[in-house]
N, CA, C and O of each residue as an XYZ file, in Angstrom:
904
protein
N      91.532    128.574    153.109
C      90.572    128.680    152.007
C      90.589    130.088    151.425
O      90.958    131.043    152.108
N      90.166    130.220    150.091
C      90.240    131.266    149.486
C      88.768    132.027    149.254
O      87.698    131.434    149.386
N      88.871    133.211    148.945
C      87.563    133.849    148.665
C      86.773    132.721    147.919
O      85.855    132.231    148.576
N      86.986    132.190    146.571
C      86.171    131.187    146.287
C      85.752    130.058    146.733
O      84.736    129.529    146.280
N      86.455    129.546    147.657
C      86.371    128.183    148.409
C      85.484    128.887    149.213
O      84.340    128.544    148.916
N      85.505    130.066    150.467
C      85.067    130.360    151.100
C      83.379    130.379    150.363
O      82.474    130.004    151.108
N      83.076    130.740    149.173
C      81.898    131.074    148.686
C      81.349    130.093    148.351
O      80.142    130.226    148.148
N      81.966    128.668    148.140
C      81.596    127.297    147.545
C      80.725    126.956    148.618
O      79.540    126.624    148.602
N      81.763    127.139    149.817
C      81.340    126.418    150.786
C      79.807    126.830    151.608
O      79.209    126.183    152.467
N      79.426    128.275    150.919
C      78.485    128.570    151.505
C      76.656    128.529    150.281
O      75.435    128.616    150.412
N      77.493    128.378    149.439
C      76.383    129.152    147.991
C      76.869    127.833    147.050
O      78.061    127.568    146.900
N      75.532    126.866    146.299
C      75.864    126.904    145.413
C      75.707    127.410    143.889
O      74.755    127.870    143.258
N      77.164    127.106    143.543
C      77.343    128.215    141.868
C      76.755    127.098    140.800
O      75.751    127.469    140.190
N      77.177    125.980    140.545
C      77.113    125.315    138.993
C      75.221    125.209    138.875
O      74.179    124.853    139.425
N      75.782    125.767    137.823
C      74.171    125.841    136.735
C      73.454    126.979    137.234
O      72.255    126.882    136.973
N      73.826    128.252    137.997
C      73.702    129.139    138.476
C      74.376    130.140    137.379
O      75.544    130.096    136.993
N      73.172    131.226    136.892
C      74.060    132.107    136.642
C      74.683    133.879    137.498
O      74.028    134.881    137.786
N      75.843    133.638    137.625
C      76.561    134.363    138.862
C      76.604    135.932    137.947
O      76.775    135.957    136.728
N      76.446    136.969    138.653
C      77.267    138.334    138.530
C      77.727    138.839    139.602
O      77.124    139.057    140.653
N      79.635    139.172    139.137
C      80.678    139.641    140.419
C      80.701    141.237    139.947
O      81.220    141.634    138.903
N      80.227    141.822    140.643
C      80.227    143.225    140.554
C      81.767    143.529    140.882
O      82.344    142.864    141.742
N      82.423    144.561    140.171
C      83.748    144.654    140.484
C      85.147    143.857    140.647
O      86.108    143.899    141.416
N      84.717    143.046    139.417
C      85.726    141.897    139.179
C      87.002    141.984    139.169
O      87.723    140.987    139.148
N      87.287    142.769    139.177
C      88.721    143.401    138.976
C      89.434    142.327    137.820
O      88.982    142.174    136.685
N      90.641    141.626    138.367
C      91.128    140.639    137.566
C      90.533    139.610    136.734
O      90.819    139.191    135.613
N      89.288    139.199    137.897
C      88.928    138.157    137.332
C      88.852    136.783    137.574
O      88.265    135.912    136.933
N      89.441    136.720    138.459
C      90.344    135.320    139.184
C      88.523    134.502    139.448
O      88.164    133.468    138.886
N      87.825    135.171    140.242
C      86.618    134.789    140.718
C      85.589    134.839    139.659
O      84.973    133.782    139.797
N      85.282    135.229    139.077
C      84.606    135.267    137.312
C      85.154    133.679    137.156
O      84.489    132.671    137.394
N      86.598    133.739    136.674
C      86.666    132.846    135.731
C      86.358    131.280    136.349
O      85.765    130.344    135.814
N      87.104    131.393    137.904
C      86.694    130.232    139.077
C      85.446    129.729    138.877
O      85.171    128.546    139.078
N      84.686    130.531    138.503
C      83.328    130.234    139.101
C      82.192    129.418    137.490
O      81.081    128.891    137.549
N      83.246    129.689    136.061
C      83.085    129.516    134.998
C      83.467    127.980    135.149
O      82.740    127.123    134.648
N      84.687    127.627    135.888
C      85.407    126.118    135.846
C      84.340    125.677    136.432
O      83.970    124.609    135.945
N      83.717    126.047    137.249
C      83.123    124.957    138.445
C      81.141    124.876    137.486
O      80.140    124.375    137.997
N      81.178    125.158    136.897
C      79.612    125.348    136.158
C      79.231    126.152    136.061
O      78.479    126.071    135.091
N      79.206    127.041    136.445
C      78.239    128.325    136.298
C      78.337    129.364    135.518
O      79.490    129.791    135.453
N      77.431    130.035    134.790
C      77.069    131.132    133.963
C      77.453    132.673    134.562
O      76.738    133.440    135.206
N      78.586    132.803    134.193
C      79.263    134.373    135.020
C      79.447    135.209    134.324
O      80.075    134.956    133.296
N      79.140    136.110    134.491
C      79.468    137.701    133.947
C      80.485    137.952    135.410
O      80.300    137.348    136.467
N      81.642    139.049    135.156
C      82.306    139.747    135.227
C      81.863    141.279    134.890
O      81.483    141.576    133.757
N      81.942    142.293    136.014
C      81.412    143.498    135.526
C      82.542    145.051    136.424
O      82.664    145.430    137.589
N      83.053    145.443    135.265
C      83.636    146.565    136.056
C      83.635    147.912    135.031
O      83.414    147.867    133.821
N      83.922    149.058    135.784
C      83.887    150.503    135.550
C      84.329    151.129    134.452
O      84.252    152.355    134.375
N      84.943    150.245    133.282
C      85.983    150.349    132.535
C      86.767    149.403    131.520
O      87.201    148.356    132.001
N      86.929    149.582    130.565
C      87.369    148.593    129.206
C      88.618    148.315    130.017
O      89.082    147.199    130.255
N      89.229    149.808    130.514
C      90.504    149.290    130.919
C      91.146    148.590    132.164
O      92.245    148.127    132.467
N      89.730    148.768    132.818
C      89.987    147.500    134.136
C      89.591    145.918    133.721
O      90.036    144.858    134.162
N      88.692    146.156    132.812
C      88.569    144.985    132.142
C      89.444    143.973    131.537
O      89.385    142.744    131.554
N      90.441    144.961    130.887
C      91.331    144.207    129.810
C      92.358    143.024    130.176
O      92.922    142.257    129.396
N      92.461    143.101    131.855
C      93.261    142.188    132.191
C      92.565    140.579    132.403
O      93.114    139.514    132.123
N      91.568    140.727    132.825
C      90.494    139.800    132.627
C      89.840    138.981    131.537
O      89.421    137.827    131.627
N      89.827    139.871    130.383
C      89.343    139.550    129.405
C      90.956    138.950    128.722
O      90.588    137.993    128.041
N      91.955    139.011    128.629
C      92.957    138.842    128.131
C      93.028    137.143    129.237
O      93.393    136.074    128.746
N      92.736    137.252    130.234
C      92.981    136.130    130.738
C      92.088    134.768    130.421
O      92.279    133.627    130.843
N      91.116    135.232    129.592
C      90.308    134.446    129.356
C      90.131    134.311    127.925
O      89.372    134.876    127.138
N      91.132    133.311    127.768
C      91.356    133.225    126.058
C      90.661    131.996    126.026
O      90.935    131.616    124.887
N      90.161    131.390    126.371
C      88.865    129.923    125.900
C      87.402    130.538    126.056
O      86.480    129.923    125.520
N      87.083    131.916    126.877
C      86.006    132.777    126.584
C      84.859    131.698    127.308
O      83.839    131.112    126.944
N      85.621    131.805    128.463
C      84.638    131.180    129.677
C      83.852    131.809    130.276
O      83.062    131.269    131.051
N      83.881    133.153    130.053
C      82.840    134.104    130.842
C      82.167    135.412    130.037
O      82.562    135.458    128.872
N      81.499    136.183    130.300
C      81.273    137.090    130.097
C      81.694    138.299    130.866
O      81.712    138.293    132.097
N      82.087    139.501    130.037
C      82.761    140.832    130.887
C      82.153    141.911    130.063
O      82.254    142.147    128.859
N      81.279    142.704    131.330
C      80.625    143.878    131.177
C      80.968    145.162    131.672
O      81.296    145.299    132.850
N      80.916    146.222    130.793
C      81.182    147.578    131.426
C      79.946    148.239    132.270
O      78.950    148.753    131.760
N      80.170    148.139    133.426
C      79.269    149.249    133.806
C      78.981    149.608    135.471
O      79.679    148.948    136.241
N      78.334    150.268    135.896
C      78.667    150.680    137.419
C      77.523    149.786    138.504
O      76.485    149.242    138.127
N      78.054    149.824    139.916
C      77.123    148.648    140.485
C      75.663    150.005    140.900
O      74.807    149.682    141.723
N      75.631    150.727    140.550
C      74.196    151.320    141.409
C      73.465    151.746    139.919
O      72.666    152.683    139.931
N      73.680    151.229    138.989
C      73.122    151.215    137.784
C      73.707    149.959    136.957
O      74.578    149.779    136.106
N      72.753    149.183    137.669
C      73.603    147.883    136.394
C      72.863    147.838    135.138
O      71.716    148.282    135.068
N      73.596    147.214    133.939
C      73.087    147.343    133.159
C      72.175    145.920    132.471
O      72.357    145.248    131.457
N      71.421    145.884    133.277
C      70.837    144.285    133.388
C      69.436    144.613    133.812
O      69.071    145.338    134.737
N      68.568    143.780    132.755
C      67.131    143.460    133.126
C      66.650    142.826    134.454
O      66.996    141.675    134.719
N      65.986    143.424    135.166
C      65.079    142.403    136.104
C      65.514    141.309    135.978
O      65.798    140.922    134.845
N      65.749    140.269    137.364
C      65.480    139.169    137.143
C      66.467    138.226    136.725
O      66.273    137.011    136.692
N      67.198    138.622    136.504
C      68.786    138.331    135.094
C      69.692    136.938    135.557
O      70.061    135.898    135.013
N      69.824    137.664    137.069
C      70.899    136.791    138.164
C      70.521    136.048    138.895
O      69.575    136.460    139.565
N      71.098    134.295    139.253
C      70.680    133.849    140.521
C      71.435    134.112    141.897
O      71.040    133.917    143.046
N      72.650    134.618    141.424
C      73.691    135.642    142.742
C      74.178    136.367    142.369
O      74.658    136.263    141.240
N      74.293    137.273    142.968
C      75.057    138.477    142.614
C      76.541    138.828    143.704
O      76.371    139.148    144.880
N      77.571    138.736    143.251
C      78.523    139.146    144.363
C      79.124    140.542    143.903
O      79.356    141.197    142.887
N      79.233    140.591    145.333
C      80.647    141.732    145.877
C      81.559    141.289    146.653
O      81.648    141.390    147.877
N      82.529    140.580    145.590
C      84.355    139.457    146.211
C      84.632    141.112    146.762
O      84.536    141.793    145.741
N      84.867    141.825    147.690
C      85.822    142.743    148.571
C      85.828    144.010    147.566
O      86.912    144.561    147.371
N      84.696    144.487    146.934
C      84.086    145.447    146.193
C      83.472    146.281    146.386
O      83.789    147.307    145.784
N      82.339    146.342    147.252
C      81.530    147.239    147.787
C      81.639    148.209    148.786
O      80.718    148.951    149.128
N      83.364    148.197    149.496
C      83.863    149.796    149.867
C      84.683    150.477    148.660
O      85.094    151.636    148.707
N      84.853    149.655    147.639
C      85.076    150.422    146.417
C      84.227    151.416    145.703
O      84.698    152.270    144.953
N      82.914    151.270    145.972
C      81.502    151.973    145.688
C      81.644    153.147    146.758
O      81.900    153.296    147.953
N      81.249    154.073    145.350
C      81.489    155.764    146.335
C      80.199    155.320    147.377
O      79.345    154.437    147.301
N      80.505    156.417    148.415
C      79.870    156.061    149.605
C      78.083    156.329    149.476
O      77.293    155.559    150.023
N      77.529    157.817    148.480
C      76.457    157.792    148.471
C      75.404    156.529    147.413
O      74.201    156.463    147.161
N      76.690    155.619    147.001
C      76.036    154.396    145.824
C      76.039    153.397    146.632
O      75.554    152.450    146.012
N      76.388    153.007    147.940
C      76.607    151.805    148.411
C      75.014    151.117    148.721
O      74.382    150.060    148.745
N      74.969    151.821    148.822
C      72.768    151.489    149.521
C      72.342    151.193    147.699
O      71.913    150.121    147.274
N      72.552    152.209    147.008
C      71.516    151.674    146.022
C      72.105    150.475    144.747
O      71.393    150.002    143.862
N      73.568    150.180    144.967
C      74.098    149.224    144.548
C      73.446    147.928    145.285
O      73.244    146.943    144.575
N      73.166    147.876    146.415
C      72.756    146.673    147.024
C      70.978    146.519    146.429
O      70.276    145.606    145.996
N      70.819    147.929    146.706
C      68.878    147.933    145.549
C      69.000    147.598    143.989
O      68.048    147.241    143.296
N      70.237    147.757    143.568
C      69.995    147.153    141.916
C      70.780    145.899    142.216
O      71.605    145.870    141.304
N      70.919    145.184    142.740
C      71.386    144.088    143.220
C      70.400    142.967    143.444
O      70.344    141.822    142.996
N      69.546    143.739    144.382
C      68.149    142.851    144.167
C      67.084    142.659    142.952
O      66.453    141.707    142.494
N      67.229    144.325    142.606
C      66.402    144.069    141.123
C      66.521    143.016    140.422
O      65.583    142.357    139.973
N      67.943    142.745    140.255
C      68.338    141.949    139.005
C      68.578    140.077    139.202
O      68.990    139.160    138.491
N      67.977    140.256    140.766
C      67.665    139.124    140.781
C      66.442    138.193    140.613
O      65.267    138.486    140.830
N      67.097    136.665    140.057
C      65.288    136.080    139.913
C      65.038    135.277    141.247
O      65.930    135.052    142.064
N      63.806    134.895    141.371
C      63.169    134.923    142.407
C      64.050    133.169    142.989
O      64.206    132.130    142.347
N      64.458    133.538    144.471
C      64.990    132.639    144.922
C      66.480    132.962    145.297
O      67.189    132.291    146.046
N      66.929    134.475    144.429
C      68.122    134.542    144.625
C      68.582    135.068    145.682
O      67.874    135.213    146.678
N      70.320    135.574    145.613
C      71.554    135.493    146.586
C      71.977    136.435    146.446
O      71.937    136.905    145.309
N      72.639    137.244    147.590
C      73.597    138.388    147.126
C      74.905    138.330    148.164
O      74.824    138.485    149.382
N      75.804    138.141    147.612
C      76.736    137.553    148.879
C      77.790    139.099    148.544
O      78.028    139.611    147.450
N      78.270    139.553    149.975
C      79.247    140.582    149.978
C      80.362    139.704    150.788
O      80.008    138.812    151.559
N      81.216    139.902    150.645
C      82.557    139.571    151.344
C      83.474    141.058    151.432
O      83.910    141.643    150.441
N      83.626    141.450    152.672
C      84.310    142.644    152.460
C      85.710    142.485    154.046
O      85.592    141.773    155.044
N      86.552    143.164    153.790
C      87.737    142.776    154.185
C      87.537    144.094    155.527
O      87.182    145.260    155.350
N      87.829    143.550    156.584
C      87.756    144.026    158.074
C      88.594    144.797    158.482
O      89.722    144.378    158.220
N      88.589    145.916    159.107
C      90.056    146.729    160.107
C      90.869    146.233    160.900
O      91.123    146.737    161.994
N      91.523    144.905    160.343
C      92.423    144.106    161.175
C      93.028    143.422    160.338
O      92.677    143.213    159.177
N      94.180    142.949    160.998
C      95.187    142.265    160.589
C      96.539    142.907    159.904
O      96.724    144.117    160.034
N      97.476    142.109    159.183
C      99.049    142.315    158.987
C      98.482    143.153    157.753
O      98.569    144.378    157.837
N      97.931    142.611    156.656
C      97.345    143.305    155.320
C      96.987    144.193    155.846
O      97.661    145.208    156.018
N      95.540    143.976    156.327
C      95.280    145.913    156.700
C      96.114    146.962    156.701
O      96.065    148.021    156.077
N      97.122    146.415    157.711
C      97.758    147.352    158.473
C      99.370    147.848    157.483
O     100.208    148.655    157.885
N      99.412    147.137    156.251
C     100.523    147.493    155.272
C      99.597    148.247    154.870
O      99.750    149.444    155.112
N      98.308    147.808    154.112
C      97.991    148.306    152.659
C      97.188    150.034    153.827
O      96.729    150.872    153.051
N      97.090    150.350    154.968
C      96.520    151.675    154.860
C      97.459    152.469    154.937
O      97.348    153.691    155.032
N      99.006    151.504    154.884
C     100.154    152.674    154.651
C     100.028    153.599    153.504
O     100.430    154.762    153.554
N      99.060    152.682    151.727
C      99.398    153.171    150.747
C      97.875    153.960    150.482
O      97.888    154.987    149.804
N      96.630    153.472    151.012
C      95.531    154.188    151.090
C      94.484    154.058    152.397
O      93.629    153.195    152.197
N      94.389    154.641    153.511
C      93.577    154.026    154.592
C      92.003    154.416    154.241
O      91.560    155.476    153.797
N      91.177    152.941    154.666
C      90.193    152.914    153.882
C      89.280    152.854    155.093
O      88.153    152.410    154.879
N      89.543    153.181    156.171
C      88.585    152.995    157.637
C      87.091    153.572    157.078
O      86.028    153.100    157.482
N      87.173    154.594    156.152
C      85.762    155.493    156.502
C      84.788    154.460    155.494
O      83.653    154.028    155.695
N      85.545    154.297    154.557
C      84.663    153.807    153.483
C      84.515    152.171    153.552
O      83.659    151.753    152.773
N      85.157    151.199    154.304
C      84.911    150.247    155.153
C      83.607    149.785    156.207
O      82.728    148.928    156.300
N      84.067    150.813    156.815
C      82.945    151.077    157.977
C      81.684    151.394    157.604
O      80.756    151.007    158.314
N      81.420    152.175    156.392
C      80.189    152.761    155.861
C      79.662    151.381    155.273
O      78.448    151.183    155.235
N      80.723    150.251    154.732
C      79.824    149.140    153.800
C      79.359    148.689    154.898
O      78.142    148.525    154.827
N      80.028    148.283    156.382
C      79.308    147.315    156.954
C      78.650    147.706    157.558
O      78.208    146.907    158.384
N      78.074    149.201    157.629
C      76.933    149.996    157.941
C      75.773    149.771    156.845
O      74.666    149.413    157.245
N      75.973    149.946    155.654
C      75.042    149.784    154.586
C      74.393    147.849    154.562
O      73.306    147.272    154.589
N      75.547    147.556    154.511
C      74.792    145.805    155.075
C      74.315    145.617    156.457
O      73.259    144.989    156.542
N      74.740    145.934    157.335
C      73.243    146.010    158.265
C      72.365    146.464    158.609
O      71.867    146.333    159.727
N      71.865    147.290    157.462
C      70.742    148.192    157.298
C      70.243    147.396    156.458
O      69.058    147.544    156.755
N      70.249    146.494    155.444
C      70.150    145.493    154.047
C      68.571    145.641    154.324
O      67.707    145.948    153.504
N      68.450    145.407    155.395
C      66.765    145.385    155.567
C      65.946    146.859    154.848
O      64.964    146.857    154.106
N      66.421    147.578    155.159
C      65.929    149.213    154.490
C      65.455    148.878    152.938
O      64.402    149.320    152.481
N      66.179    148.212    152.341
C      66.198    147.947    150.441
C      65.681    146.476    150.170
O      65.904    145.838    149.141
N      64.896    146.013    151.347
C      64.131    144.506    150.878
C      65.271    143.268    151.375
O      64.879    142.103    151.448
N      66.319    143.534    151.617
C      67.199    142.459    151.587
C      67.584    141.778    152.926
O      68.174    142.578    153.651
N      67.458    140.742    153.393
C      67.495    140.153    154.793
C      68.798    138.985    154.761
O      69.152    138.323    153.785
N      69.287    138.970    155.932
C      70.606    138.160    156.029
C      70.183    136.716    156.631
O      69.419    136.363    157.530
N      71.126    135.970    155.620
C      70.677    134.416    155.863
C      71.877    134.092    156.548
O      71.813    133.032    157.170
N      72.813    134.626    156.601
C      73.905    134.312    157.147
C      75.097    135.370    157.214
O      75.455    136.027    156.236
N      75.836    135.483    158.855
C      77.007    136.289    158.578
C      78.335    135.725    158.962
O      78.535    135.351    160.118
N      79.058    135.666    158.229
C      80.257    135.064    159.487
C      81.816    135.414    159.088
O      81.736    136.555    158.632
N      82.682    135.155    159.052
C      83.928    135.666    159.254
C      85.099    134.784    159.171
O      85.221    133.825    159.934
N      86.104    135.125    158.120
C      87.543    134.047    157.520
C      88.449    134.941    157.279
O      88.236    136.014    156.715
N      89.643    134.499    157.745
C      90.762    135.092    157.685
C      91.438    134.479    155.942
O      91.548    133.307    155.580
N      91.749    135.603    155.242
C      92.185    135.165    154.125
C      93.846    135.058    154.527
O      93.959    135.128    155.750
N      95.291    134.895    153.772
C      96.474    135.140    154.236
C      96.880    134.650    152.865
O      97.184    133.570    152.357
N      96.696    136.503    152.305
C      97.692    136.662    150.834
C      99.164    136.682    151.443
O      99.696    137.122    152.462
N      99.623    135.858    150.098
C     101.389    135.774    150.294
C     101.825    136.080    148.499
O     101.497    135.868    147.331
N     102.660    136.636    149.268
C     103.586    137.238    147.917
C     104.730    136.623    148.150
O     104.885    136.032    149.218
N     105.941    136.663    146.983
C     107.089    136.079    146.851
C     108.109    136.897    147.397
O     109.121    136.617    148.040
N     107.539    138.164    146.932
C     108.403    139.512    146.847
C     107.874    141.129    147.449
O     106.673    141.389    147.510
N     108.537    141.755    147.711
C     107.909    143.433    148.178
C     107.017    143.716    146.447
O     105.840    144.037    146.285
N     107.844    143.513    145.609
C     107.610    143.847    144.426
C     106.513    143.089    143.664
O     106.021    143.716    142.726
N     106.018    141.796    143.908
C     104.767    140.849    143.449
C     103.582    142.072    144.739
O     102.583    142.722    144.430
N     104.032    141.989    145.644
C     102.892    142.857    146.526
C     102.744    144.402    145.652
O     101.754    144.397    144.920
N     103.439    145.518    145.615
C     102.970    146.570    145.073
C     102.322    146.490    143.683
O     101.502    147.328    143.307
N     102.847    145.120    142.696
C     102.171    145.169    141.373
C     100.635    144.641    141.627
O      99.667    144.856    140.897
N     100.662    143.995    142.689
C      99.014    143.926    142.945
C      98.372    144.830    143.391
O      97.375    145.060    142.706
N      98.530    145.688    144.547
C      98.142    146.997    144.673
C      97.682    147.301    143.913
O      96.455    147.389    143.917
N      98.613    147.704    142.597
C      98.333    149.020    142.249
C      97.211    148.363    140.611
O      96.636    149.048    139.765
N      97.304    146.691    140.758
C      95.992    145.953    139.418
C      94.747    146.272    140.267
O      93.657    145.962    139.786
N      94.789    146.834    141.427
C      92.940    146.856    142.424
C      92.780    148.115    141.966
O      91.650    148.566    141.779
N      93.883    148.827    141.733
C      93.430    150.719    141.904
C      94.719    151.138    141.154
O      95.732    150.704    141.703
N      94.960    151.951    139.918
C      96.239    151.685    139.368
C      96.324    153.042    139.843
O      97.285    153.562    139.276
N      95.664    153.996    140.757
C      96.072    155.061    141.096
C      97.151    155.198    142.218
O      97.924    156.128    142.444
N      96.980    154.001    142.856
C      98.209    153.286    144.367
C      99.467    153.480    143.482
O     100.268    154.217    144.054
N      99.856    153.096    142.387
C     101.191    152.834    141.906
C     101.940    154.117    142.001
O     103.129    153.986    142.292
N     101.497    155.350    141.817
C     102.421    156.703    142.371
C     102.363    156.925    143.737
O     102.963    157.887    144.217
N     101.633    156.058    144.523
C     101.969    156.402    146.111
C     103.203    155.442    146.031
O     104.322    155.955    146.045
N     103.114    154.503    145.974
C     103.354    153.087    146.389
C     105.125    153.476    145.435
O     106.091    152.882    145.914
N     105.306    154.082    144.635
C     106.634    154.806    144.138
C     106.898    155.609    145.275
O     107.833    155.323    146.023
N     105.928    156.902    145.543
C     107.121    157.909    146.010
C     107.234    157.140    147.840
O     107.877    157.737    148.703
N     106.534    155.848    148.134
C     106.965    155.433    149.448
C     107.375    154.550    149.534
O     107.065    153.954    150.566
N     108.104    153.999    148.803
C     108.796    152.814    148.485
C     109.763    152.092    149.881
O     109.860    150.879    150.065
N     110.280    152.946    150.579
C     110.982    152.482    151.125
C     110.605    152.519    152.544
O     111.182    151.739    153.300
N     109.527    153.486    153.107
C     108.394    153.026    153.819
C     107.763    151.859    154.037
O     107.889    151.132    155.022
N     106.927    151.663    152.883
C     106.586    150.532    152.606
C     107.200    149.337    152.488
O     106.503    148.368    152.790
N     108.150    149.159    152.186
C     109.038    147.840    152.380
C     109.866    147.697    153.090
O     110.589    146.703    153.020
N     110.054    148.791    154.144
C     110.701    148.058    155.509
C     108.766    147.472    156.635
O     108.654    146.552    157.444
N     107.956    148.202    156.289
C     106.773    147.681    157.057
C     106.236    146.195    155.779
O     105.751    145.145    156.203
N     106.353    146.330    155.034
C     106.066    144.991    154.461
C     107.223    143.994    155.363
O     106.735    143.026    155.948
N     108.231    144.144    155.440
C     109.680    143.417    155.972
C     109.370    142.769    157.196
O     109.652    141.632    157.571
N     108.500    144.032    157.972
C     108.300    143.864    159.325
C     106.986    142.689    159.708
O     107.206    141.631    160.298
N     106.019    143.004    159.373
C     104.654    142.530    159.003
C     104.236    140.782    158.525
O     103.277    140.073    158.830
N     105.514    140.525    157.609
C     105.370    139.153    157.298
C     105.935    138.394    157.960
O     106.771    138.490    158.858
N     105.231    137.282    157.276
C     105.734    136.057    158.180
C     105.967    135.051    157.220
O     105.111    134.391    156.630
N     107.348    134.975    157.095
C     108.039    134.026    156.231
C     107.876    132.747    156.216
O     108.342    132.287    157.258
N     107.281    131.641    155.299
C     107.328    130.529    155.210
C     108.759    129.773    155.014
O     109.792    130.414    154.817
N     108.728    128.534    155.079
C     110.098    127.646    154.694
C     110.701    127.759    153.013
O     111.851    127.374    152.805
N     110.037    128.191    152.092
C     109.896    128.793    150.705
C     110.296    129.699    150.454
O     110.669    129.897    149.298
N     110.422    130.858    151.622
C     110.648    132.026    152.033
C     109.760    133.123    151.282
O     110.191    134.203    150.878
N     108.632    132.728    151.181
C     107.366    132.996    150.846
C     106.619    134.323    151.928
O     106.618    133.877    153.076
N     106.213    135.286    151.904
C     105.244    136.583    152.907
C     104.576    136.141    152.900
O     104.252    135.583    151.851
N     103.733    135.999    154.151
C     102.357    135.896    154.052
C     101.949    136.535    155.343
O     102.582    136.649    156.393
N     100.342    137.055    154.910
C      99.946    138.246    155.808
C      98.589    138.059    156.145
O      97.859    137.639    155.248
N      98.019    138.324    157.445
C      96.684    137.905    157.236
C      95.500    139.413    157.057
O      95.742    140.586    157.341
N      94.523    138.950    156.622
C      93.685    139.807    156.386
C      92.061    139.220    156.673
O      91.452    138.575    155.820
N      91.555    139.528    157.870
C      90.230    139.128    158.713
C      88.828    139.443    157.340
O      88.982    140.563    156.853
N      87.882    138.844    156.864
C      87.324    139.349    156.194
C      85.952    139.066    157.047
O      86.066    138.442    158.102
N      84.581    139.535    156.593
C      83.282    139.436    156.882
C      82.306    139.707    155.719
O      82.163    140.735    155.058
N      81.632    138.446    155.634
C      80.432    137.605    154.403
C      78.930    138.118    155.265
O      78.508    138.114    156.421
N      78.534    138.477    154.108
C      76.985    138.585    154.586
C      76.249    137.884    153.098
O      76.269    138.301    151.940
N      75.647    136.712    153.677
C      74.738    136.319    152.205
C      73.599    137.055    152.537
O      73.407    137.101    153.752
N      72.309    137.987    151.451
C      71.598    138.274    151.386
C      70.449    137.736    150.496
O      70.635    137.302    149.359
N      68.915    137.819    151.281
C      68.180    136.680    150.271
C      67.006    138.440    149.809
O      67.255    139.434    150.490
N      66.230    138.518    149.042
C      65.159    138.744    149.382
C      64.242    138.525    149.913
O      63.541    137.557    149.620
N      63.746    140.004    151.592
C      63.161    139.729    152.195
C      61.798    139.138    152.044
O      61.514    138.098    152.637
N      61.153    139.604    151.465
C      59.870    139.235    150.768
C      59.661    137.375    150.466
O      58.625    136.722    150.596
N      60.777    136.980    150.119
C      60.774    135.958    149.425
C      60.069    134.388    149.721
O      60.183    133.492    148.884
């Protein structure tokens, strides 16, 4: 199952209106547009945006500029709010108050689901060749079990192994570097680093397909109060 399946299966979306903080591509925005629901898409930048918004030429969603510890949204706005593997992307002193405008902007009854990707597995262990993310990892799943500090209480936690596969060394670094286009000059000058440990790491299907696993951990959050 995929991040979205994984989220189906726990939350429902149709006739819900969703905001994915840090949408990056988009893939989950637009998913979540097919299946019913009212989604905004929200990231840091026109130009992280543009791949998203270009992907969405029937204008199934909405895509907003702006940062998660200042959203730019009224009270009340959202019936979930996610963070798809976003919220160690949040500098470390915003991670607490991204999860407090998170609640703001929810209406009463709502969800805040984080999914954030764990210090284990084949993925991990390529991608901290090109940036290791232990500190700022560790700090989210410090900031979510504190959730209680900012009103927010856990209805549920639990744990899925995702297992991205690429075709190629080269389908893997062009994704890299669409999460963070600052990876693409590491991910050059280590090229050949990196793709003898990509070489090593996968595990070839009959397709002759990579695939790698990557352990993740979901925390849905309700308001405590509620």
């Amino acid at each position: 199952m995929n991040d979205l399946e994984q989220l189906q299966a726990r939350v429902a979306v149709a006739g819900r209106r969703v905001l994915d903080v840090g949408c990056g591509l988009g893939d989950v925005v637009l998913g979540l547009a097919r299946l019913g629901a009212d989604a905004t898409g929200l990231e840091i930048s026109d130009a992280l945006l543009a791949p998203a918004r270009e992907a969405d030429a029937r204008h199934e969603a909405s895509w907003v500029v702006g940062v998660a510890q200042d959203l730019p949204f009224d009270d009340a706005t959202f019936d979930l709010v996610l963070f798809m593997k976003s919220l160690h992307h949040v500098a470390a002193e915003h991670m607490a108050p991204a999860l407090a405008e998170a609640r703001r902007v929810l209406r009463p009854g709502g969800q805040v689901y984080v999914a954030e990707p764990l210090l284990a597995g084949t993925f991990h262990e390529l991608v901290r060749l090109i940036e290791d993310e232990m500190t700022v990892r560790t700090q989210a799943q410090r900031v979510l079990d504190d959730a209680g500090a900012i009103g927010l209480r856990a209805v549920q936690v639990a744990e899925y192994d995702l297992t991205p596969t690429f075709a190629s060394f080269d389908a893997l670094a062009a994704h890299i570097a669409s999460v963070d286009p600052h990876r693409g000059p590491v991910i050059a000058a280590n090229r050949d680093t990196l793709q003898a440990a990509y070489e090593r790491l996968a595990e070839v299907d009959a397709a002759g397909r990579h695939t790698f696993r990557q352990p993740m951990r979901v925390h849905l959050l309700e308001v405590a109060d509620a």
